[in-house]
C-alpha positions in Angstrom: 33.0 -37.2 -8.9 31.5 -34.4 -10.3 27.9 -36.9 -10.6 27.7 -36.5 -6.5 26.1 -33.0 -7.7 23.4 -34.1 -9.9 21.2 -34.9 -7.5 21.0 -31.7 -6.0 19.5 -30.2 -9.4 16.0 -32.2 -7.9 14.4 -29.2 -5.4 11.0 -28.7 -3.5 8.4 -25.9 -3.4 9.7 -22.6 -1.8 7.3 -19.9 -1.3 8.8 -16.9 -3.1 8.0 -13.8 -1.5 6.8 -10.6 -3.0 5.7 -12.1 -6.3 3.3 -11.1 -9.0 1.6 -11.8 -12.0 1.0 -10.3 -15.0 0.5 -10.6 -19.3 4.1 -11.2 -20.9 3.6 -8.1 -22.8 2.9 -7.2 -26.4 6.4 -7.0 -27.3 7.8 -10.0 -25.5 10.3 -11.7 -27.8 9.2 -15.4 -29.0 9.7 -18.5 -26.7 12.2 -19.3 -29.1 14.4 -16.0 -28.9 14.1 -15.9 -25.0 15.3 -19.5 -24.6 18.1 -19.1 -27.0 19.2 -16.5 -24.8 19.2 -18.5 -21.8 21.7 -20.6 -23.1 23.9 -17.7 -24.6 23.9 -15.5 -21.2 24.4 -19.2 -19.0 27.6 -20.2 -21.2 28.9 -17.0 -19.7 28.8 -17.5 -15.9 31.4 -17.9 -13.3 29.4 -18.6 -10.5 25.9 -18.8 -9.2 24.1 -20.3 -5.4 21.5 -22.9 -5.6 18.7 -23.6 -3.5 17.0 -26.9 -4.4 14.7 -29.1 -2.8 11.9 -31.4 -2.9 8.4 -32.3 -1.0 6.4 -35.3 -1.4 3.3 -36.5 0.2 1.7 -40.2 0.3 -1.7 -40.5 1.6 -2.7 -44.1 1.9 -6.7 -45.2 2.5 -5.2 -48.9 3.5 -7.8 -51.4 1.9 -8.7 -53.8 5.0 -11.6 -56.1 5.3 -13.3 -56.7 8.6 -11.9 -53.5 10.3 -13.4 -51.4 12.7 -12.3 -47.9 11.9 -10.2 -47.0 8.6 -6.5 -46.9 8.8 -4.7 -44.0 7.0 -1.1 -43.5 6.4 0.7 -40.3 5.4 4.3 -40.2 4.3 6.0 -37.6 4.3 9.3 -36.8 2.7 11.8 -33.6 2.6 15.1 -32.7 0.9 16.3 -29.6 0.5 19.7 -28.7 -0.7 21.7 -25.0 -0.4 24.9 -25.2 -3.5 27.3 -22.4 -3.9 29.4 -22.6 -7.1 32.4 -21.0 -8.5 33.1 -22.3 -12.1 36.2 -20.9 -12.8 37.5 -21.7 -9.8 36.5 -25.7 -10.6 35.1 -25.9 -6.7 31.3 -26.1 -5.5 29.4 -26.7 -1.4 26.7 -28.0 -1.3 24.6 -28.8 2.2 22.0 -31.3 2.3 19.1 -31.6 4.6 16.7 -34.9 4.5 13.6 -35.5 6.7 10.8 -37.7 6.5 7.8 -38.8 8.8 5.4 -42.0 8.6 1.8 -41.9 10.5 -0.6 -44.5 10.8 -3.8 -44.1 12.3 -3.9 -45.1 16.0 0.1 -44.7 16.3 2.4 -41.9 17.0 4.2 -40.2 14.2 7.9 -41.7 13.4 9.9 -39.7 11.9 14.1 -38.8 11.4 16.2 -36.1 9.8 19.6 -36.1 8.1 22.5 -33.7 7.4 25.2 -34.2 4.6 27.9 -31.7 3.2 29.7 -32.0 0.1 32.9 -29.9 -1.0 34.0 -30.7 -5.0 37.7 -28.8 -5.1 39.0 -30.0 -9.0 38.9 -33.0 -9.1 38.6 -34.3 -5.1 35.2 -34.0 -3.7 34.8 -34.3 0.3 31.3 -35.9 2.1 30.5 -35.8 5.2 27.7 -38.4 6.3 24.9 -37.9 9.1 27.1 -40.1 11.3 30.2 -37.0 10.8 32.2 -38.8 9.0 34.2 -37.6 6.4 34.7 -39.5 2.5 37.7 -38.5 0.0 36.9 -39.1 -3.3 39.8 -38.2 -5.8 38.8 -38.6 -9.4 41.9 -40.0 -12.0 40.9 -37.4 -13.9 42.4 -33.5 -14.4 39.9 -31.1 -12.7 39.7 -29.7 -16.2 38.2 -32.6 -17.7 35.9 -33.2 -15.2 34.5 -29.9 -15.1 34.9 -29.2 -19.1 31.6 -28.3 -21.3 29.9 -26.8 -18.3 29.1 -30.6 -16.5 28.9 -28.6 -13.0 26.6 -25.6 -14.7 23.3 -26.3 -13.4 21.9 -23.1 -14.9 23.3 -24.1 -18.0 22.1 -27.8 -18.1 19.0 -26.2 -17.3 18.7 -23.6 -20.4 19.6 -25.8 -22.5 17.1 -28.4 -21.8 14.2 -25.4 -21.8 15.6 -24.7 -24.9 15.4 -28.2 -26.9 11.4 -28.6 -25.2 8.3 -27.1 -26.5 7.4 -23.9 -24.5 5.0 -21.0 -24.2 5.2 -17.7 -22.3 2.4 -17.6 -20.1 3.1 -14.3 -17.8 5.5 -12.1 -16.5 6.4 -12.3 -13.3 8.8 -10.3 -10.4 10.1 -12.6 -7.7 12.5 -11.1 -5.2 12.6 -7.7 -7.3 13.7 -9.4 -10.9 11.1 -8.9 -13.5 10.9 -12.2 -15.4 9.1 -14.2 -18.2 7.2 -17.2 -16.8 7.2 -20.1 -19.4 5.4 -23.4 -19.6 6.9 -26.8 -20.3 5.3 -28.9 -22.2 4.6 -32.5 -21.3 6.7 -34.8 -23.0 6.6 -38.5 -23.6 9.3 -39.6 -20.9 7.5 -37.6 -18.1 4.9 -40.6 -18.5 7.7 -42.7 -17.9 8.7 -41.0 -14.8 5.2 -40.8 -13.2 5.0 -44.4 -13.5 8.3 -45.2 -11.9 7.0 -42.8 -9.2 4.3 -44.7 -8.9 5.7 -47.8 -8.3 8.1 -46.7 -6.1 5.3 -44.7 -3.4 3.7 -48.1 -3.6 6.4 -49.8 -3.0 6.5 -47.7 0.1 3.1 -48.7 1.3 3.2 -52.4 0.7 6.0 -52.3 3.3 4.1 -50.2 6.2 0.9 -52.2 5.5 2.3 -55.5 5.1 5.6 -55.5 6.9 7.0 -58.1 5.3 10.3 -59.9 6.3 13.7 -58.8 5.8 14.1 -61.3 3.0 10.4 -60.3 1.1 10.2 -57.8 -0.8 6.6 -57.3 -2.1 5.6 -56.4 -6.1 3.7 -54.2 -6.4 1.6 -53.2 -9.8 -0.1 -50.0 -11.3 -2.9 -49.2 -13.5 -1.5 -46.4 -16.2 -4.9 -45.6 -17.1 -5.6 -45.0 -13.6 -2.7 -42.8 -13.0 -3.4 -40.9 -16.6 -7.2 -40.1 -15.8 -6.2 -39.2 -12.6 -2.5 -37.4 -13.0 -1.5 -33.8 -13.3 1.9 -32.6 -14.6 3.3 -29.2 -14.7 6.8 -27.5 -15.3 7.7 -24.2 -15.0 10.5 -21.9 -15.3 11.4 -18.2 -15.2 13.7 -16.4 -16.7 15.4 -12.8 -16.4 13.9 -10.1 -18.2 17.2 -8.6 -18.1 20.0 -10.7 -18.2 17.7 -14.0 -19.8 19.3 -16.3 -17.0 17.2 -19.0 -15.3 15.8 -17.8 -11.5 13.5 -20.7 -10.7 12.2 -24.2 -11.9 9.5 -26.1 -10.5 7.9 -29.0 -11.7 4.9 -30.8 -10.0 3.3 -34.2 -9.6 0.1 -35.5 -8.7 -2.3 -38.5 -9.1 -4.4 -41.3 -7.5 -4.5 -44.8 -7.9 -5.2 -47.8 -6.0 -2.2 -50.5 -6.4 -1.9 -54.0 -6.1 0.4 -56.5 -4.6 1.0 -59.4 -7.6 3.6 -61.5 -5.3 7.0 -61.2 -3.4 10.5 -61.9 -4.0 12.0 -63.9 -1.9 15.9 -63.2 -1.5 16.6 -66.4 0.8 16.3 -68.3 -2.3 16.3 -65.6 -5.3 12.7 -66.5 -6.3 9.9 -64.5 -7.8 6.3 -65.7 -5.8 3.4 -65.2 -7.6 0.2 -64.6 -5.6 -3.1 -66.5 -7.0 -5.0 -63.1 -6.8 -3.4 -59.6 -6.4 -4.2 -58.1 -2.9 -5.3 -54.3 -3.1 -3.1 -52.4 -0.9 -6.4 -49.3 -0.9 -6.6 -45.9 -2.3 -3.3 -43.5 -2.7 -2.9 -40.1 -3.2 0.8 -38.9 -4.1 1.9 -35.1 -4.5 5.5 -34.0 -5.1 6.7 -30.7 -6.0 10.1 -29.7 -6.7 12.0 -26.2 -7.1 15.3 -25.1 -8.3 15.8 -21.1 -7.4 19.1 -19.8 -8.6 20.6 -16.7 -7.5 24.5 -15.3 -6.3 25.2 -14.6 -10.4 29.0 -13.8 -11.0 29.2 -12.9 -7.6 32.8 -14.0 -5.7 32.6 -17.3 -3.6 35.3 -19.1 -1.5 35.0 -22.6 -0.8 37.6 -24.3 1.5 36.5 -27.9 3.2 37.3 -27.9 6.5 40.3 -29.1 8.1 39.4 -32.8 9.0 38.4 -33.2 5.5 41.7 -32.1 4.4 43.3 -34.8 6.2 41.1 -37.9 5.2 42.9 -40.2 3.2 41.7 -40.0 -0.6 39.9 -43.0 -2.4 41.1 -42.8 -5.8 39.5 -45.8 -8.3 40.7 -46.8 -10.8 38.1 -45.6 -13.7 35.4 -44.1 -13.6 32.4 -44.4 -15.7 31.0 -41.6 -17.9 27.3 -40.8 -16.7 24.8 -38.7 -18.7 23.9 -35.2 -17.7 20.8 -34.6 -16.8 18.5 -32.0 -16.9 15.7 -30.4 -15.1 13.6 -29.5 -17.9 
């Protein structure tokens, strides 16, 4: 169960204190050598916390003919996650917080918040939902599989994907009193791929606001890749120890604006695809989202015990489980 983690590696902008900025230095080792150490010095680690979160903002200019006054609609959306791990030990917590608020010009704000906890102890992991109720999830598999070749090392997945990207050193930087070396991703092909399903996915969210569509309609919406590429900005960060070469922080950001179109609907009632004679502009969109993944806590002891009425909830064990990729933040 150990995929109930993954998501946790996404993370939002935190404002580090007491940082600055400076040259890397004229004898900074390569990009290369400092990388390669990442990975060496994040093989080696028995525990670390992780604070990980996410922010994104939608800004709709909602494309109406006839109207009086413009109509504007900002979504917002929060998740930020706190994960203490202790490898050797094979267990992990992890506390999620979600939040997310929808205003429309001429109506009040709506908005709602959500708490989840996860415990992963070997190979059981425990969730508790926003209602309070706790899941048992016990994996077929031995702890040690399931936590072999560092699947739960965020640091590590991390490194290692810095390590297999093209980089540059860009600074030197001290955040919370570690002197590090700031490094630039650089863009890839599949980070096109993952704006555009962004993309599609913020409009998705606007067609339903703006349209409100049935339960069984779910509009299709389109995007203009040109658009988004004249238009989009990508960045990706990280910083690593001057001293011990580990992974502090990783932020990647996400901008662009575009004006989508509605091409049809999909009716569930009867499992159809509707086609509209002439796409209906749904206005001008702005999207920003920035995400951060600070690490911290290295080596440092951590007990993990789920509470007591996790304990007791009766397991769910199926019977396989499918093998999911790692992913990484770089």
């Amino acid at each position: 169960m150990k995929r109930l983690f993954l998501f946790l590696v996404i993370a939002v902008a935190l404002a580090v204190s007491g940082c600055t900025e400076k040259g890397p230095g004229d004898n900074a080792p390569t990009p290369g050598e400092i990388t390669a150490k990442a990975v060496s010095a994040a093989n080696n680690l028995s525990a670390y916390s992780l604070t990980s979160s996410v922010n994104e903002t939608l800004k709709l200019k909602a494309n109406e003919e006839n109207a009086t006054t413009e109509r504007f609609v900002t979504i917002s959306n929060g998740v930020e996650a706190k994960l203490s791990m202790n490898l050797t030990s094979f267990m992990a917590k992890a506390v999620m917080i979600t939040s997310n608020s929808t205003q429309i010009t001429g109506s009040p704000a709506n908005g709602s918040s959500s708490e989840m906890y996860v415990y992963q102890i070997g190979n059981s992991t425990y969730v508790k939902d926003e209602m309070g109720k706790w899941t048992h999830l016990k994996d077929p598999r031995s702890a040690k599989e399931i936590w072999a070749n560092g699947s739960n090392n965020q640091v590590l997945n991390l490194a290692v994907g810095v390590n297999s990207s093209q980089i540059e050193v860009v600074g030197s930087e001290m955040i919370d009193g570690e002197d590090t070396y700031k490094l630039k991703i650089t863009s890839q092909k599949d980070d096109y791929s993952i704006r555009d399903n962004i993309a599609i996915e913020e409009a998705s969210k606007a067609a339903d606001i703006l349209t409100r569509p049935p339960e069984n309609i779910i509009p299709i919406p389109s995007i203009n890749s040109t658009e988004l590429n004249e238009t989009g900005k990508m960045e990706k960060l990280v910083w690593i120890s001057q001293k011990t070469y580990l992974p502090v922080k990783y932020q990647s950001s996400v901008s662009f604006n575009m004006r989508p179109l509605i091409e049809g609907f999909i009716d569930l009632a009867s499992n159809k695809n509707v086609k509209f004679n002439q796409s209906v502009s749904l206005g001008e969109m702005s999207v920003d989202m920035v995400t951060t993944d600070q690490y911290s806590d290295f080596n440092l002891p951590v007990a993990i015990a789920p509470p007591e009425d996790a304990l007791k909830t009766e397991p769910i064990v199926p019977s396989s489980i499918q093998a999911v990729p790692q992913a990484t933040a770089a």
